[in-house]
C-alpha positions in Angstrom: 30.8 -125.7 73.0 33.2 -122.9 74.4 34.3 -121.6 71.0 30.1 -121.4 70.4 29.9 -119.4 74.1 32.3 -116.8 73.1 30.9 -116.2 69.5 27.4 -115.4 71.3 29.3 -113.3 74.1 30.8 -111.6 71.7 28.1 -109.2 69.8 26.6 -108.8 73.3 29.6 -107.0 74.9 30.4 -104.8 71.5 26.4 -103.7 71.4 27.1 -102.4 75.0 29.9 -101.0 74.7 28.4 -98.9 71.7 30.6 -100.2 69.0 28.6 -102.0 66.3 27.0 -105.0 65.7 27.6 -107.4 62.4 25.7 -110.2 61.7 27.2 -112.9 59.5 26.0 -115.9 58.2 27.2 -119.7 56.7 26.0 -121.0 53.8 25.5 -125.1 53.8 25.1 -124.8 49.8 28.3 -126.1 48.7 30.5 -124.3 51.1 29.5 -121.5 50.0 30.0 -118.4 52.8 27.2 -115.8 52.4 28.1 -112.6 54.6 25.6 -110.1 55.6 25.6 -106.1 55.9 26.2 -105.0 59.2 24.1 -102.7 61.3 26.3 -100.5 63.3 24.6 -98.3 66.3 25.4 -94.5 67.6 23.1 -93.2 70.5 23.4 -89.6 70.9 22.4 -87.5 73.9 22.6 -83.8 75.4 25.9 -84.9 77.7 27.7 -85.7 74.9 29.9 -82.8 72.6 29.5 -82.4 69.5 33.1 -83.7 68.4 32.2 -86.5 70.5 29.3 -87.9 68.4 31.2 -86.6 65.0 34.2 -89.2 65.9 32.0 -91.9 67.3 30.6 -92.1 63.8 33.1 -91.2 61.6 35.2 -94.5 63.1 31.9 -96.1 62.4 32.3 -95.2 59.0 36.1 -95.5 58.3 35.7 -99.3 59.9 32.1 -100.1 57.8 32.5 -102.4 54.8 30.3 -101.2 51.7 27.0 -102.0 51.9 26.8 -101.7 55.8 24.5 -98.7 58.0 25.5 -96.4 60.3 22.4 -95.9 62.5 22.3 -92.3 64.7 19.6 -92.5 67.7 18.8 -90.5 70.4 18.9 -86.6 70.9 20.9 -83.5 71.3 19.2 -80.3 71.3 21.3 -78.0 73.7 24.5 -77.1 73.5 25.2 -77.3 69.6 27.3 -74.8 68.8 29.8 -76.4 66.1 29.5 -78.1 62.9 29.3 -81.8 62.5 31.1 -83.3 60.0 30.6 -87.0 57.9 32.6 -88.3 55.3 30.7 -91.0 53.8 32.7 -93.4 51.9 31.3 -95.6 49.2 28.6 -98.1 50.0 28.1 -96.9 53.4 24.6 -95.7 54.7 24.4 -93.8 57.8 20.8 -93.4 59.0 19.6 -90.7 61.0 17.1 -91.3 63.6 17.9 -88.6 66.0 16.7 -85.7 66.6 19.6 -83.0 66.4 18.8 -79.4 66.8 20.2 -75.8 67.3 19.2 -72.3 67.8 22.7 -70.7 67.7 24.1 -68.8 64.6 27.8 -69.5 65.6 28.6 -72.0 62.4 27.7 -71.5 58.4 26.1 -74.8 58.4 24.5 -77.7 61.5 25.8 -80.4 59.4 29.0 -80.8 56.3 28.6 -84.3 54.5 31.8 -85.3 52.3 32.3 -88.3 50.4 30.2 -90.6 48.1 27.9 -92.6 50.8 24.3 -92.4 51.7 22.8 -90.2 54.3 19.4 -91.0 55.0 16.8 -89.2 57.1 14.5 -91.8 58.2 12.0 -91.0 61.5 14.1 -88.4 63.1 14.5 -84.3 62.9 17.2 -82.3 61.8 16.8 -78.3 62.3 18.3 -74.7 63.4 16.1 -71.6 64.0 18.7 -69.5 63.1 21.9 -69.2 60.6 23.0 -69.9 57.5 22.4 -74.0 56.7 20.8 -76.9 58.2 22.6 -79.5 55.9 25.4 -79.0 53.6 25.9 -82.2 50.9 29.5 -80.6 49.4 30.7 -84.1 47.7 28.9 -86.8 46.1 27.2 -88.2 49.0 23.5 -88.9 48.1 20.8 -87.1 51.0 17.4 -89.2 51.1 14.6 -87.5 53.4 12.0 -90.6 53.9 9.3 -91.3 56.2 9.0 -89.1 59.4 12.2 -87.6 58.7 12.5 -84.0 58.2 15.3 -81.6 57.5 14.1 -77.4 58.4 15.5 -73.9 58.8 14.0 -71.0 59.8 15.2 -68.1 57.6 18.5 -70.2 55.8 18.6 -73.0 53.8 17.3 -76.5 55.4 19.5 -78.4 52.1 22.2 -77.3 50.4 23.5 -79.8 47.6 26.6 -77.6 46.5 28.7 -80.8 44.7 27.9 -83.5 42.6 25.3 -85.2 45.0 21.7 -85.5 44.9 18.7 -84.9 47.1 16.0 -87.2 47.1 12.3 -86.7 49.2 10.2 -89.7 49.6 6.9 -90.4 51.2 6.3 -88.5 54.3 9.6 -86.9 54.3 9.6 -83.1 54.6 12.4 -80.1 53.7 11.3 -76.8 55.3 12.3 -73.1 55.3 10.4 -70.0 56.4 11.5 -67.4 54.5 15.2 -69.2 53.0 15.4 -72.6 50.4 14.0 -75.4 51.5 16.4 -76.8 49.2 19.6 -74.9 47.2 20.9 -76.9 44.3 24.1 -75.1 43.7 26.6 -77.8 42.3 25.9 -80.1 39.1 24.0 -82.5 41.4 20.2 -83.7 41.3 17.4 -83.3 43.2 14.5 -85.7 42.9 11.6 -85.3 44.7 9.6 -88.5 44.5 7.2 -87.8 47.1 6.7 -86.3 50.5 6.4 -82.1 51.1 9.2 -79.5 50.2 8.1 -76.3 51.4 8.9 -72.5 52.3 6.4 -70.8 54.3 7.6 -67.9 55.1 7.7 -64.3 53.0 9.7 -64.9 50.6 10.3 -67.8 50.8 11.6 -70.5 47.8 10.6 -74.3 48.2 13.8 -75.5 45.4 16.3 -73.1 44.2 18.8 -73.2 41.7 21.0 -70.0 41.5 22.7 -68.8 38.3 25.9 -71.3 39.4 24.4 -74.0 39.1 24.5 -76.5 36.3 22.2 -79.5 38.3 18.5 -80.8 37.5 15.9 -80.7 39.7 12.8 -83.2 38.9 9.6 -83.7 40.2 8.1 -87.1 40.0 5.4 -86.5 42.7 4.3 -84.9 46.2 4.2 -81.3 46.5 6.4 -78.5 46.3 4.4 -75.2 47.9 5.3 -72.2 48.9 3.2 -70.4 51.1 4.4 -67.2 52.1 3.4 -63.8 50.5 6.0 -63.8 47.0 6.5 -67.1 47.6 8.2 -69.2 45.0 7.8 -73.0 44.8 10.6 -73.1 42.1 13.3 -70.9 41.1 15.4 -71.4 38.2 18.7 -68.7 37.2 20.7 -71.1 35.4 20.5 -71.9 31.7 23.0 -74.8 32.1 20.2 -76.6 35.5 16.8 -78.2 34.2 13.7 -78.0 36.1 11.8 -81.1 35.0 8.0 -81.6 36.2 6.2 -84.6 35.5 3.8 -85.0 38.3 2.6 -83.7 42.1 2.1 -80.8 43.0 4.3 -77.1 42.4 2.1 -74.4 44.2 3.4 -71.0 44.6 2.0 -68.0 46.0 3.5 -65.9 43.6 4.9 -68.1 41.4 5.0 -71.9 41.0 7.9 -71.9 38.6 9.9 -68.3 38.6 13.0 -68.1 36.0 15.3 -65.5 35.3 18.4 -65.2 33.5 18.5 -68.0 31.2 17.1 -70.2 33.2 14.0 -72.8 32.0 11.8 -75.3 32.8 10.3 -78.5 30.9 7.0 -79.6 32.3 5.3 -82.8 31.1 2.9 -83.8 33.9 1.1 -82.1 37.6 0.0 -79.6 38.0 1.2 -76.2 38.4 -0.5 -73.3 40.3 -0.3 -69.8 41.4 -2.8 -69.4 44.4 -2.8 -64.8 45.4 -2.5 -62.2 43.7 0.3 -59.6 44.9 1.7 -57.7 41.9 1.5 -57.7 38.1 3.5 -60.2 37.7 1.9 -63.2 39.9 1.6 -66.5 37.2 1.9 -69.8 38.0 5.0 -69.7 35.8 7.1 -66.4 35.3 9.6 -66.4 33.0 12.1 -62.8 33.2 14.7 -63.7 30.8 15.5 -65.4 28.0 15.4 -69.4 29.1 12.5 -71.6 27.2 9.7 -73.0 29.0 8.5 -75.8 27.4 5.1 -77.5 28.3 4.0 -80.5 26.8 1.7 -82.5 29.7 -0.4 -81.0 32.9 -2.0 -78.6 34.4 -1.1 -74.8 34.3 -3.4 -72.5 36.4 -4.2 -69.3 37.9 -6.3 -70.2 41.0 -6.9 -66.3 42.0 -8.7 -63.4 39.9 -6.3 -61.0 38.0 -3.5 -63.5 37.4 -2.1 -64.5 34.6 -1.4 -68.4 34.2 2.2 -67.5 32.4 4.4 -64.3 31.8 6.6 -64.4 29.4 8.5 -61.0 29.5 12.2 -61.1 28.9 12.6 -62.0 25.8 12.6 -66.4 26.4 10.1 -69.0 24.4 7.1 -70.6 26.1 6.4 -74.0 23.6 3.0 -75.6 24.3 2.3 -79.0 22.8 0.7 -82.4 23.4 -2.2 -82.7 25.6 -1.1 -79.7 28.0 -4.0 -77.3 29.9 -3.2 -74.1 30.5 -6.3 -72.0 32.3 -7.2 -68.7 33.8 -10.9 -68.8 33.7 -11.0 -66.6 37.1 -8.8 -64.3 35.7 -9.5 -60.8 33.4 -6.4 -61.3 31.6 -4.8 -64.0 29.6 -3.6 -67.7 30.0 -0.8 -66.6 28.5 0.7 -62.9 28.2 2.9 -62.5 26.2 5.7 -59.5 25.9 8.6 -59.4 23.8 9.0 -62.9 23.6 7.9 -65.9 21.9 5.2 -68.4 22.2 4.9 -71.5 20.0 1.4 -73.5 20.4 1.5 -76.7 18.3 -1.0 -78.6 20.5 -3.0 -78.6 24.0 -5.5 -75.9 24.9 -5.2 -72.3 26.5 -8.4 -71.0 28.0 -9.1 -67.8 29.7 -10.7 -64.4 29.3 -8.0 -63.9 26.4 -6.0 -67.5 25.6 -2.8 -65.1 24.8 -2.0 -61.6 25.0 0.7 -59.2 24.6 2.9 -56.8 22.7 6.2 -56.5 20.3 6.5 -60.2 20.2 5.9 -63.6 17.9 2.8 -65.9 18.5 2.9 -68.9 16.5 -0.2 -71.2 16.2 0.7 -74.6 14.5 -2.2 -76.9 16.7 -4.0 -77.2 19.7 -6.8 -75.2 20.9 -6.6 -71.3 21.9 -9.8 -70.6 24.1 -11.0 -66.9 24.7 -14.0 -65.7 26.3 -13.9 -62.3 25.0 -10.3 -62.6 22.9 -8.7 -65.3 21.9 -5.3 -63.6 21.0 -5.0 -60.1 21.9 -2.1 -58.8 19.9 -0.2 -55.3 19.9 2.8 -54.8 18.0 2.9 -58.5 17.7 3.9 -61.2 14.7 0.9 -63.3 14.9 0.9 -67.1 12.4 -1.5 -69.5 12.5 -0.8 -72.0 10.5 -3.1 -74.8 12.4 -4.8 -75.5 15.1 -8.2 -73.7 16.2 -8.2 -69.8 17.4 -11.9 -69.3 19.1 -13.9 -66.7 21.0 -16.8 -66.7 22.9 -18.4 -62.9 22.6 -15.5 -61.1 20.8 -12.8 -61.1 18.2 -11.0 -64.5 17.7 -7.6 -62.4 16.6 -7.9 -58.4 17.9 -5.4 -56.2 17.0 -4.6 -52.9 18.4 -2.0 -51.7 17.3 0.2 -52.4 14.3 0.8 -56.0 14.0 1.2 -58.4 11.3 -1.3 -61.5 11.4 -0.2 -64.3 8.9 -3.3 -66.8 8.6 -2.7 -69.7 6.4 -4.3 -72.9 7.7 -6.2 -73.9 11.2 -9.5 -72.3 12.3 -9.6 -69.0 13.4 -13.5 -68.7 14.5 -16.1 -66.9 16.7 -19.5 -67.5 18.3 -20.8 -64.1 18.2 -18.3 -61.6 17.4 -15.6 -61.0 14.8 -12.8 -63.5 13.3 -10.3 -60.3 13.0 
């Protein structure tokens, strides 16, 4: 009975004394001795320094067996002024209830995660209103924003996933910026948003970005990624060696829903993608610069706004449209697609608009699917223009017009008008 006493005295005195607290169970089944994870417990406040609550949970970790949590209550918003730094080992989850906050530009980033473990956001806030970086993942430690957690910056970057780690949002988790990244993918990590709300708000401002360094993935399984702000950019892609992998939710841009440059693509086989204002010329729900290939096989590409063009494809990169994919700009004057320079392969889906595809001095090649004009259904100057299947249809004018000087190769598909001209 004394041995018993001191085994239930034990836990008591190391959950005051703020240390942790296992639990551990015994088997009757054979002798068999089954031993749970262990919940260990941090409570945070504004007395205590920051390299105070960095070592009380670093030992937490360093002591944690794999498959144990690391759970961070309580507050500090005043008097954060240095960076806080976690290496995570293996197995170990550290979940952050707290709410930790700064408004002091004094370090690069608020918090520097190391290591392979699991940081979790889960019900509490992490955010600075000023600097450079709200959280930095530089090893392999895997960042999970979940419900009621959320991760912001004002004008920097709330997430920066710089190593070999990955992001992941969930339902009712949010990553915000004003006018920064919500969320910077610049290592050869991952970032999978599942759920939840990624966003940028400000001018400016980019939801997911992956710069030309990068050689990650981004995917989008569900939720919405918005930006907001005038130029706004849901996604941005540099980087010919990242994907950007859509296949459902929500990617709304002001601007642009999906922007590439460089070589950077995108591959989108579900959602829906839209571009809500018209700013400049070169407003589309997806933008593509420079030579990457944007390749659209499932959901839903609009222009919601007069005067914008669903996609640009400018720099000399390849837009390929195919199974049951919807691309639409019936609010707009000009095309679904315009097309300059560059290369557009339609072997299935529909593009409708005013003009399905327009453009000059580049290659339009109709193999299926449906190309939907009101007035034009492919506006060509300069252009190399094959149909080969697939159905080319206007409303009121010419199913093929061309300017200027191109060359128009029909040899199988329907190229057909209501009340105007074929050719």
């Amino acid at each position: 009975m004394k041995r018993l006493s001191k085994l239930l005295i034990l836990p008591v005195l190391m959950l005051v004394c703020g240390i942790a607290f296992a639990t551990a169970g015994v088997s009757g089944n054979g002798g068999i001795r089954t031993v749970f994870a262990a919940n260990h417990n941090v409570v945070i406040s504004d007395t205590d320094a920051v390299y105070t609550i960095e070592n009380n949970i670093q030992n937490l970790i360093d002591t944690a067996a794999s498959g144990d949590t690391v759970t961070v209550d309580g507050s500090k918003t005043t008097g954060v002024t240095t960076t806080l730094s976690l290496d995570i080992k293996t197995g170990v989850t550290v979940r952050w209830r707290a709410d930790y906050s700064t408004s002091s530009s004094a370090m690069e980033s608020l918090i520097v995660l190391s290591g392979s473990g699991t940081f979790e956001v889960l019900g509490g806030t992490i955010s600075r209103t000023s600097g450079v970086c709200t959280i930095h993942n530089s090893g392999a430690s895997t960042v999970k924003v979940k419900t009621d957690g959320t991760v912001s910056a004002t004008n920097g970057t709330a997430i920066s996933n710089s190593g070999t780690g990955t992001v992941e949002v969930y339902p009712d988790g949010t990553v915000s910026t004003a006018s920064g990244y919500a969320i910077e993918n610049l290592g050869s990590g991952t970032v999978n948003i599942h759920e939840g709300v990624v966003k940028a708000t400000g001018t400016n401002g980019i939801a997911i970005y992956s710069p030309d360094i990068s050689a990650g993935e981004i995917n989008v399984y569900d939720g919405l990624v918005t930006a907001t702000g005038t130029n706004g950019r849901a996604i941005r892609n540099s980087s010919g060696a990242s994907s950007v992998n859509v296949y459902g939710g929500d990617v709304i841009g002001y601007s642009n829903a999906i922007y590439t440059t460089d070589t950077g693509g995108a591959n989108v086989e579900g959602g829906n993608i839209e571009c809500t204002q018209h700013n400049n010329a070169y407003d589309a729900a997806i933008w593509n610069s420079g030579t990457g290939t944007i390749d659209i096989s499932g959901g839903f590409v609009e222009s919601l706004n007069g005067h914008i063009t669903a996609i640009y494809n400018l720099g000399g990169g390849t837009i390929n449209v195919s199974g049951d994919a919807e691309i639409s700009a019936t609010n707009s004057s000009v095309a679904a697609i315009r097309n300059d320079g560059s290369i557009v392969n339609v072997s299935g889906g529909s593009l409708i608009g005013a003009c399905a595809i327009s453009g000059a001095s580049g290659t339009v090649n109709v193999s299926g699917g449906s190309l939907i004009g009101e007035e034009i259904a492919i506006f060509s100057a300069h252009n190399t223009v094959n149909v080969s299947g697939g159905i080319v249809s206007s409303t009121i004018g010419y199913a093929i017009y061309d300017l200027e000087s191109s060359i128009i190769n029909v040899s199988g598909g329907q190229v057909i008008t209501e009340t105007g001209t074929a050719i």
